[in-house]
DRENMAR-570277 format. One line per 4 residues: number of its first residue (from 1); for each residue x, y, z of N, C-alpha, C. Coordinates in nm, 3 decimals. Example, Ala and Ser with C-alpha at 12.3 -4.5 7.8 and 13.67 -1.06 7.14 Angstrom:
2
1> 1.319/-0.569/0.780/1.230/-0.450/0.780/1.320/-0.330/0.780 ~ 1.285/-0.225/0.708/1.367/-0.106/0.714/1.290/0.003/0.787
END
This chain:
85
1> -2.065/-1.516/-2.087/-2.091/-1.476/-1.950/-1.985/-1.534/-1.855 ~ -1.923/-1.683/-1.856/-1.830/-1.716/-1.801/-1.724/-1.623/-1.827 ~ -1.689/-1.600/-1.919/-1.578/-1.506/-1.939/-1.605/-1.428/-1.876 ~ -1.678/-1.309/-1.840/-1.666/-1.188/-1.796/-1.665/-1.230/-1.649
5> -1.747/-1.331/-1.580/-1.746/-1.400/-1.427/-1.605/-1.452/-1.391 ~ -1.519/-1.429/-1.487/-1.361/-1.453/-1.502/-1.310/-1.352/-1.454 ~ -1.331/-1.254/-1.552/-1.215/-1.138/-1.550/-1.303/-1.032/-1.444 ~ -1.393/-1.073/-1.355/-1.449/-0.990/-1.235/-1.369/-1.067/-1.127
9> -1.371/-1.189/-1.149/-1.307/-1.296/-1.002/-1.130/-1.198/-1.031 ~ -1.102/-1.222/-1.133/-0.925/-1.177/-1.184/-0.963/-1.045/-1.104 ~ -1.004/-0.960/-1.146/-1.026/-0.816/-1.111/-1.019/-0.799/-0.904 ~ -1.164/-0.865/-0.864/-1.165/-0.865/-0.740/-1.058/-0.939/-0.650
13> -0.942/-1.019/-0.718/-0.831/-1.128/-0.625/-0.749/-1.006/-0.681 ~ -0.665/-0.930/-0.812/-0.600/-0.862/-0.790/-0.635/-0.695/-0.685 ~ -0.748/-0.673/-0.623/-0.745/-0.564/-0.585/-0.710/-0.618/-0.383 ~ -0.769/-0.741/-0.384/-0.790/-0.820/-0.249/-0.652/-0.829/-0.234
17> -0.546/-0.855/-0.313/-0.388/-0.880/-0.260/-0.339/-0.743/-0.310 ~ -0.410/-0.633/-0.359/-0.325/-0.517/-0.340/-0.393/-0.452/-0.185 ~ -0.529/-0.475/-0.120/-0.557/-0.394/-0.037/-0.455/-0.469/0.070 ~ -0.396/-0.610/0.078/-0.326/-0.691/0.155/-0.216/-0.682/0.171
21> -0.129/-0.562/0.027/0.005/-0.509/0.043/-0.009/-0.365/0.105 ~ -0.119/-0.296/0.074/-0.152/-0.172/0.157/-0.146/-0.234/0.319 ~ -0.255/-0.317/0.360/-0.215/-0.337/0.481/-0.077/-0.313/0.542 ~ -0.007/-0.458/0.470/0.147/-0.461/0.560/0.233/-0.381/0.512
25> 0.215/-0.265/0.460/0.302/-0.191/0.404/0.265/-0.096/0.588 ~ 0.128/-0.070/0.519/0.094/0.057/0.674/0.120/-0.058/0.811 ~ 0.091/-0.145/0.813/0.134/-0.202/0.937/0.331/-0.177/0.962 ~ 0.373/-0.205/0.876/0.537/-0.165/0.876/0.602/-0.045/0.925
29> 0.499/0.055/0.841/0.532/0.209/0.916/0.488/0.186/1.049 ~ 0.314/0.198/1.049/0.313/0.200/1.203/0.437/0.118/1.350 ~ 0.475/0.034/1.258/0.575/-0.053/1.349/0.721/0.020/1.368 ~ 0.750/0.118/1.267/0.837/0.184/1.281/0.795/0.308/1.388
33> 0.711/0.342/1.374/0.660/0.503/1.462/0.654/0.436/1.611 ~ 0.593/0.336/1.610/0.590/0.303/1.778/0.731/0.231/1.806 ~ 0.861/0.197/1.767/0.960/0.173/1.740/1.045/0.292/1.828 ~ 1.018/0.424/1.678/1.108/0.541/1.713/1.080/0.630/1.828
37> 0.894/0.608/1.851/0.836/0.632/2.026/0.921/0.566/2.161 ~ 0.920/0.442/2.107/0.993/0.390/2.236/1.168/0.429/2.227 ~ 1.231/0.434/2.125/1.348/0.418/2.121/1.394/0.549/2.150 ~ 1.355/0.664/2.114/1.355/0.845/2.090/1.432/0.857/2.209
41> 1.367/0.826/2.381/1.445/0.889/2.491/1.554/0.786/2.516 ~ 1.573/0.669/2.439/1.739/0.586/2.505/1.838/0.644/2.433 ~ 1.792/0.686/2.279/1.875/0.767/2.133/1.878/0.885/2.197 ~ 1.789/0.972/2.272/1.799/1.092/2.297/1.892/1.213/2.213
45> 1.829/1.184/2.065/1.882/1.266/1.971/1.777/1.335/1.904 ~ 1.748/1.416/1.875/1.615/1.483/1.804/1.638/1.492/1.679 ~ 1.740/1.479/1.591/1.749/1.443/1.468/1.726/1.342/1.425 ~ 1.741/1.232/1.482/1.683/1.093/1.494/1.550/1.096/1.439
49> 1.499/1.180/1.581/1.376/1.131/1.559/1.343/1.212/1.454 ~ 1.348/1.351/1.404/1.320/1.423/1.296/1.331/1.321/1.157 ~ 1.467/1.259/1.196/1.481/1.177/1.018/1.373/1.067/1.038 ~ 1.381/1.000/1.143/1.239/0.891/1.153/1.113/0.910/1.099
53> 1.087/1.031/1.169/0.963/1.126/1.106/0.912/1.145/0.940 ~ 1.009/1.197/0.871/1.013/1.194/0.776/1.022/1.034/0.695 ~ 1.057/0.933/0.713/1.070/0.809/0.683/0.914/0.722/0.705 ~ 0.887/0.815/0.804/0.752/0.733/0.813/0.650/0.787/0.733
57> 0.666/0.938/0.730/0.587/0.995/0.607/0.632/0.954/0.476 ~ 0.763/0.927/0.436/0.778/0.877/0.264/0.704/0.734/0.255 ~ 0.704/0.645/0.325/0.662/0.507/0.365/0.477/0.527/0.324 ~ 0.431/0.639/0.418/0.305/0.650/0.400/0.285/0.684/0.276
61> 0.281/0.806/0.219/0.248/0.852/0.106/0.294/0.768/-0.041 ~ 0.396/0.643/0.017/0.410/0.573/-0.128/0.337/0.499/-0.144 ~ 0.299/0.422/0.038/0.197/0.328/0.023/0.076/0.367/-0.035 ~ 0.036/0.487/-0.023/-0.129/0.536/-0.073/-0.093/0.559/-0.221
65> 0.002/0.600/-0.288/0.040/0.619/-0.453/0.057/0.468/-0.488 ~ 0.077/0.362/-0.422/0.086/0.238/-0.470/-0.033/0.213/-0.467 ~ -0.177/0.171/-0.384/-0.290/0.150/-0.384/-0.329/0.220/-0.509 ~ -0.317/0.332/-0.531/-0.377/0.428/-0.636/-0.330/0.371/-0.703
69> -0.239/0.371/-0.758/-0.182/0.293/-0.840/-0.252/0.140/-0.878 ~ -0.243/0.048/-0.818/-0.258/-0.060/-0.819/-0.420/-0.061/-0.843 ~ -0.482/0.030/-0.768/-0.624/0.002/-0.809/-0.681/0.073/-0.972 ~ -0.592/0.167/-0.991/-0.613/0.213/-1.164/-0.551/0.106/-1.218
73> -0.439/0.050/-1.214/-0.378/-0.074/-1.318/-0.501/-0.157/-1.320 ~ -0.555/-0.248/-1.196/-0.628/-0.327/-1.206/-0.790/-0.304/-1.283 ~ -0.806/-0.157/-1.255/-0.946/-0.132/-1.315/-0.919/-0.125/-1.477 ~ -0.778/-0.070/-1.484/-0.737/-0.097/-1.667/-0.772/-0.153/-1.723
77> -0.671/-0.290/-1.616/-0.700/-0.461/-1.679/-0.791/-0.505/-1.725 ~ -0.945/-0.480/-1.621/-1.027/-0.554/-1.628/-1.075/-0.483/-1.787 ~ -1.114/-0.371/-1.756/-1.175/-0.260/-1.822/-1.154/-0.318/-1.970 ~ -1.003/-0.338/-2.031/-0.948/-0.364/-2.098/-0.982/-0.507/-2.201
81> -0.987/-0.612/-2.080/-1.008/-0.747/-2.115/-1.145/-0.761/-2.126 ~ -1.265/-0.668/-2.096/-1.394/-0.684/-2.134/-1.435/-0.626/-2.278 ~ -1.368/-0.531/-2.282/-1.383/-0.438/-2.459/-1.360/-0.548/-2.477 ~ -1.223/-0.618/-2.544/-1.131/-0.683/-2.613/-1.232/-0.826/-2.626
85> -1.343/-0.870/-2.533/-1.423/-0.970/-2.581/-1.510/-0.964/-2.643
END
């Protein structure tokens, strides 16, 4: 029983520091979008902001394929290390 009260604590600290890289990942973009908001009319280039645009969408959508990610690896793990006892 200790064992498995193991690999649930392992399980719940690796998903707690992946929801903690999701955070500052989306905090980063968002810091970029209100960035390219303020900066857009001193640049007064619209390609700018078009390529910004797009940068903030690759940023997003990797961050959510990394969570996915990270939360199937971790459910693997656990999944994995409970058969295996």
């Amino acid at each position: 029983m200790k064992k498995k009260l193991k690999i649930l604590g392992e399980f719940v600290g690796h998903l707690s520091v992946g929801t903690a890289m999701f955070a500052a990942l989306l905090a980063f973009g968002g810091a970029i979008s209100i960035l390219v908001r303020w900066a857009g009319p001193i640049i007064g280039d619209s390609a700018f902001i078009d390529l910004m645009d797009v940068v903030e969408k690759i940023i997003l959508y990797a961050d959510v394929a990394f969570i996915i990610w990270w939360a199937v690896y971790s459910s693997y793990k656990a999944i994995k290390e409970m058969v295996d006892e």
